[in-house]
C-alpha positions in Angstrom: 88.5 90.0 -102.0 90.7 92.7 -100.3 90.8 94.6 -103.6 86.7 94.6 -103.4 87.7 95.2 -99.5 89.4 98.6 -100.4 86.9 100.0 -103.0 83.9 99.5 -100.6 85.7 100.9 -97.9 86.8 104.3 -100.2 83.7 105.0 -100.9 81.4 104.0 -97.6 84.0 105.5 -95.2 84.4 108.6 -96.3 80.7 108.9 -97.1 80.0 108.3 -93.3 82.6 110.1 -92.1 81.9 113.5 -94.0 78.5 113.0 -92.9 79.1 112.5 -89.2 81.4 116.1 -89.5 78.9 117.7 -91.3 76.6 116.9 -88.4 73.4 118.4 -87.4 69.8 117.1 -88.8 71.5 115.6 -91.8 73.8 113.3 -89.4 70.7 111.9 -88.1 68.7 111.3 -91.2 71.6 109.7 -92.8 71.8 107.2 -89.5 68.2 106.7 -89.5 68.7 105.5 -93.4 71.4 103.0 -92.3 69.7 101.9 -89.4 66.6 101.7 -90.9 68.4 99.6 -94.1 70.4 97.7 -91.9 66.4 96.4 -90.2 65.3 95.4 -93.6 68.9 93.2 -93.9 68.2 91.6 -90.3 64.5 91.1 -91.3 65.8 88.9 -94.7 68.1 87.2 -92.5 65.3 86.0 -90.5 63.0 85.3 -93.4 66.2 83.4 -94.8 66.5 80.9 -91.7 62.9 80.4 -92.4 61.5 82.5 -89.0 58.3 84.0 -89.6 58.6 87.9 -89.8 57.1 91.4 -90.1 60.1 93.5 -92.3 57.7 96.0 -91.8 57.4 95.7 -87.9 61.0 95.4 -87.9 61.5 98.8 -90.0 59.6 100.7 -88.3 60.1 99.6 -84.8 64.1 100.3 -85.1 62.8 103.8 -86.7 60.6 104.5 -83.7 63.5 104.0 -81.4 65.9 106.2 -83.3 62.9 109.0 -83.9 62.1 109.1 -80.1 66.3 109.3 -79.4 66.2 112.3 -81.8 63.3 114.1 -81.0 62.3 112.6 -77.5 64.9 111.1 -74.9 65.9 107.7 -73.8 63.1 107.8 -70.9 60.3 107.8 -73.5 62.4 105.5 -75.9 62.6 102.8 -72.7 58.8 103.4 -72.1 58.5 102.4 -76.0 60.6 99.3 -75.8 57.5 97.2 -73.9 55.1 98.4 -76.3 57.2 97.7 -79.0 57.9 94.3 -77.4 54.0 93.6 -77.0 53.1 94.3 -81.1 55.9 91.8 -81.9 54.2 89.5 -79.4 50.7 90.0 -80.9 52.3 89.0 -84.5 54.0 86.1 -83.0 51.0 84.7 -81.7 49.0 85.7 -84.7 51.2 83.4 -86.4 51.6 80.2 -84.1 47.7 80.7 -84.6 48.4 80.1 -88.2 50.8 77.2 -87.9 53.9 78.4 -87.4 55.8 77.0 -84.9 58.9 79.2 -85.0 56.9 82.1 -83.7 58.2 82.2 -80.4 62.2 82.0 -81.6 61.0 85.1 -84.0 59.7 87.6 -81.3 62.4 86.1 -79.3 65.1 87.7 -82.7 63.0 90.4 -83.8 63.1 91.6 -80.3 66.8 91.4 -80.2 67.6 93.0 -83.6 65.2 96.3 -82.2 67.4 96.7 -79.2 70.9 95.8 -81.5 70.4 97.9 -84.2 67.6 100.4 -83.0 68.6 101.1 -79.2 72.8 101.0 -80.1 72.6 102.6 -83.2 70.2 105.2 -81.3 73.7 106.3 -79.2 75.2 107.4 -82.4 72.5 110.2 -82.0 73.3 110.9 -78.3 77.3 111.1 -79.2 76.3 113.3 -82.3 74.3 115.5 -79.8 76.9 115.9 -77.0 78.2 119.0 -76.6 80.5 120.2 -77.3 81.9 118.8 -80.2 79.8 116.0 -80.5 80.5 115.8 -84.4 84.1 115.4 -84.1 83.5 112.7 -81.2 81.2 110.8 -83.7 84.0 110.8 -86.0 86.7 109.6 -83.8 84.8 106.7 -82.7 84.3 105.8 -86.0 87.4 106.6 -87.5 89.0 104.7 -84.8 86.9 101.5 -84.7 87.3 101.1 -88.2 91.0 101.6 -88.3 91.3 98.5 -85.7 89.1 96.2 -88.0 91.0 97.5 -91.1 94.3 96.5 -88.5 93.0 93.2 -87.3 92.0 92.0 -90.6 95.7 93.1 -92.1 97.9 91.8 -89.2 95.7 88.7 -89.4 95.7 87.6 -92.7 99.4 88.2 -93.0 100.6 87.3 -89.7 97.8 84.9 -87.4 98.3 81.4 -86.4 96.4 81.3 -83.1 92.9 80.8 -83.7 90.9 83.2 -81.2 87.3 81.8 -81.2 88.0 78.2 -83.2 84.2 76.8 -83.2 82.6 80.0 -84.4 85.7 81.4 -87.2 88.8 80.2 -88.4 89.8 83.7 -89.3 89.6 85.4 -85.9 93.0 84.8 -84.3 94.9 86.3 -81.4 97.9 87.9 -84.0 94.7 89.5 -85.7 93.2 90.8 -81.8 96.5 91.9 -80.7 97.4 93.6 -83.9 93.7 95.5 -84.0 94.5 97.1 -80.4 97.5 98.0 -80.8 96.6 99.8 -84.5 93.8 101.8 -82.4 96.1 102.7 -79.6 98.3 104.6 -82.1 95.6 105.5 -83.9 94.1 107.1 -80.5 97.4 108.8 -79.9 97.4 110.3 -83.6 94.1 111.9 -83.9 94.4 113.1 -80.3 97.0 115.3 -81.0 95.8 116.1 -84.7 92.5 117.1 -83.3 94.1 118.6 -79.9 93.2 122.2 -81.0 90.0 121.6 -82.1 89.3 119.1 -79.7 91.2 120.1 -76.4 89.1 117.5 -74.0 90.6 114.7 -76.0 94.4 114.7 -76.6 96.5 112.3 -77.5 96.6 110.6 -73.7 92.6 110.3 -73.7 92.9 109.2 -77.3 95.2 106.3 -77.0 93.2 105.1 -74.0 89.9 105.4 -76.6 91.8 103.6 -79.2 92.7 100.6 -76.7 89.5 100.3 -75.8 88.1 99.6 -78.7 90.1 96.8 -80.1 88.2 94.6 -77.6 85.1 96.6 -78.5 85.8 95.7 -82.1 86.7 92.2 -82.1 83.3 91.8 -79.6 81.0 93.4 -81.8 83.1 91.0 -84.7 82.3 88.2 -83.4 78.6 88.3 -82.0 77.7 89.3 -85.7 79.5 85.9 -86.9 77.3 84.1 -83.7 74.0 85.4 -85.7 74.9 84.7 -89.5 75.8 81.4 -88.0 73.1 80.6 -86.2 70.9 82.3 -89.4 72.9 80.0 -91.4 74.0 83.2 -93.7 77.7 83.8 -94.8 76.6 87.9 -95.1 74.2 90.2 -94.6 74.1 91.5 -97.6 75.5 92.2 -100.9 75.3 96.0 -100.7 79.0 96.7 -100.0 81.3 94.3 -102.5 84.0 92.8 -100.2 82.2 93.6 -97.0 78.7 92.3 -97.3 75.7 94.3 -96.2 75.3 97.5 -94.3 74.5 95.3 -90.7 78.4 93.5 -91.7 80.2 97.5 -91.2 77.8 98.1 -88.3 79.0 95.4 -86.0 81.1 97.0 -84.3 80.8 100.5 -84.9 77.2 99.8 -83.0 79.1 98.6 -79.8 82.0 102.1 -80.5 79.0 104.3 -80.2 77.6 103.2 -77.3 81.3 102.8 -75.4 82.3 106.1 -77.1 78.9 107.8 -75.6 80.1 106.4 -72.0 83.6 107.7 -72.5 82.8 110.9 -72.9 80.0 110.7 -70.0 82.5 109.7 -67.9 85.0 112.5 -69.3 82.2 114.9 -68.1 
C-alpha cells in the first residue's frame, strides 16, 4: 500500500504542481478536468448507494460553476447556484414521479457535491488569479496541504495510539493530527524563506502560520470525505490513483486549503 502510496503520489504531485506554476489558462483547464472528473466519481458514488442521479447534471453543473469563476465572478456564480439548485429539483421530482423514492436524499447530495467540488474547487481559480503571484500561492497551498497528509499518514502509522474520530476511522489518531501540523508548520517556515525572494509577502513567519493552519484544514477535509464514503457505503472513490483511490480521495482536503489559502491571502491584503 505505501509503496502504491509513493508511486501515485510521484507522478500526480508533481503533475499538479508544475501545472499550478505554469499557471495562466492552462492552470484552469487542467482544474476544470479534475473538478469536472472528480463530478463523474461523486456521481458513481451516488449511483453506487443506489440514489437516483443525472452524471450528466452533475458534470456539467460543477463545470458551470468553475466556467462562471473563470470567466464571470462569484456574484454571477451565486446567482447560478438557485438555478442550478432548481434543475436538480426538476430531475428529482421527475423521478419520485417515476417511483423512486430516494429522490429527495439525491437532490439533497447532488446539491451538496455542486457546492463541495464546484464552488471549493472554483477558489483554486480565484487563488490562481490573485495578484500578484497567484501561481506560486496555488503552489504553496498545495505543496503544503499535501506535505501534512503525507506527515499525518507517516507519524500515524508509525507512531498513533489515540484514536481521533473512533466511530468514523480507526486510522485517524491524535499522534497522526499532531504530527500532520507540526510537519506543515516546518514546512510553512521552509518554503517561506525558500520562496522569500520570489515571494516577499510570504516569508517564513507568514508561512509557518499557513502551514499550522492547515493541519486542522487537512485532517477536516480528511475526515468529512470518510463521513461520505461511509454513509455511500464506498471504501474509495476511485481507482484512478493506485494507493490513493480516485481523484475526489487527493481533493479532500486540498478543496478546503484553497478556499483557507484564498482567505489568507485576502486577509494579507
Amino acid at each position: 500500500m505505501l509503496k502504491q502510496r509513493i508511486l501515485s503520489a510521484s507522478v500526480f504531485v508533481p503533475l499538479f504542481l508544475g501545472i499550478a506554476w505554469l499557471g495562466g489558462r492552462v492552470f484552469d483547464l487542467f482544474l476544470a478536468i479534475i473538478l469536472g472528473f472528480a463530478a463523474y466519481e461523486y456521481a458513481r458514488m451516488m449511483k453506487d448507494a443506489q440514489l437516483p442521479v443525472s452524471t450528466v447534471l452533475m458534470i456539467g453543473a460543477v463545470l458551470v460553476v468553475v466556467a462562471l469563476r473563470i470567466f464571470g465572478s462569484i456574484a454571477l456564480e451565486f446567482l447560478a447556484l438557485p438555478v442550478i439548485l432548481a434543475v436538480l429539483g426538476v430531475y428529482a421530482l421527475w423521478n419520485y414521479e417515476k417511483g423512486e423514492n430516494k429522490a429527495f436524499q439525491s437532490v439533497v447530495f447532488q446539491f451538496f457535491g455542486v457546492v463541495f467540488i464546484g464552488v471549493l474547487g472554483a477558489f483554486g481559480i480565484t487563488l490562481h488569479h490573485t495578484e500578484p503571484n497567484g501561481n506560486l500561492w496555488v503552489v504553496v497551498v498545495i505543496a503544503l496541504v499535501w506535505l501534512v497528509d503525507a506527515g499525518a499518514y507517516l507519524i500515524g502509522t508509525r507512531f498513533g495510539k489515540r484514536l481521533a474520530l473512533p466511530h468514523l476511522s480507526p486510522k485517524k489518531t491524535w499522534e497522526g493530527f499532531l504530527g500532520g501540523t507540526l510537519v506543515g508548520l516546518l514546512s510553512g517556515v521552509a518554503i517561506g524563506f525558500v520562496l522569500n525572494r520570489a515571494m516577499p509577502e510570504l516569508g517564513p513567519l507568514r508561512g509557518g502560520v499557513l502551514g499550522l493552519i492547515m493541519g486542522p484544514v487537512a485532517f477536516f477535509g480528511d475526515a468529512l470525505m470518510s463521513l461520505l464514503k461511509r454513509t455511500m457505503g464506498v471504501k474509495d472513490t476511485g481507482k484512478l490513483l493506485p494507493g490513493h483511490g480516485g481523484i475526489l480521495d487527493r481533493l479532500d482536503s486540498m478543496l478546503w486549503a484553497l478556499v483557507v489559502g484564498t482567505y489568507f491571502v485576502s486577509l494579507l491584503g
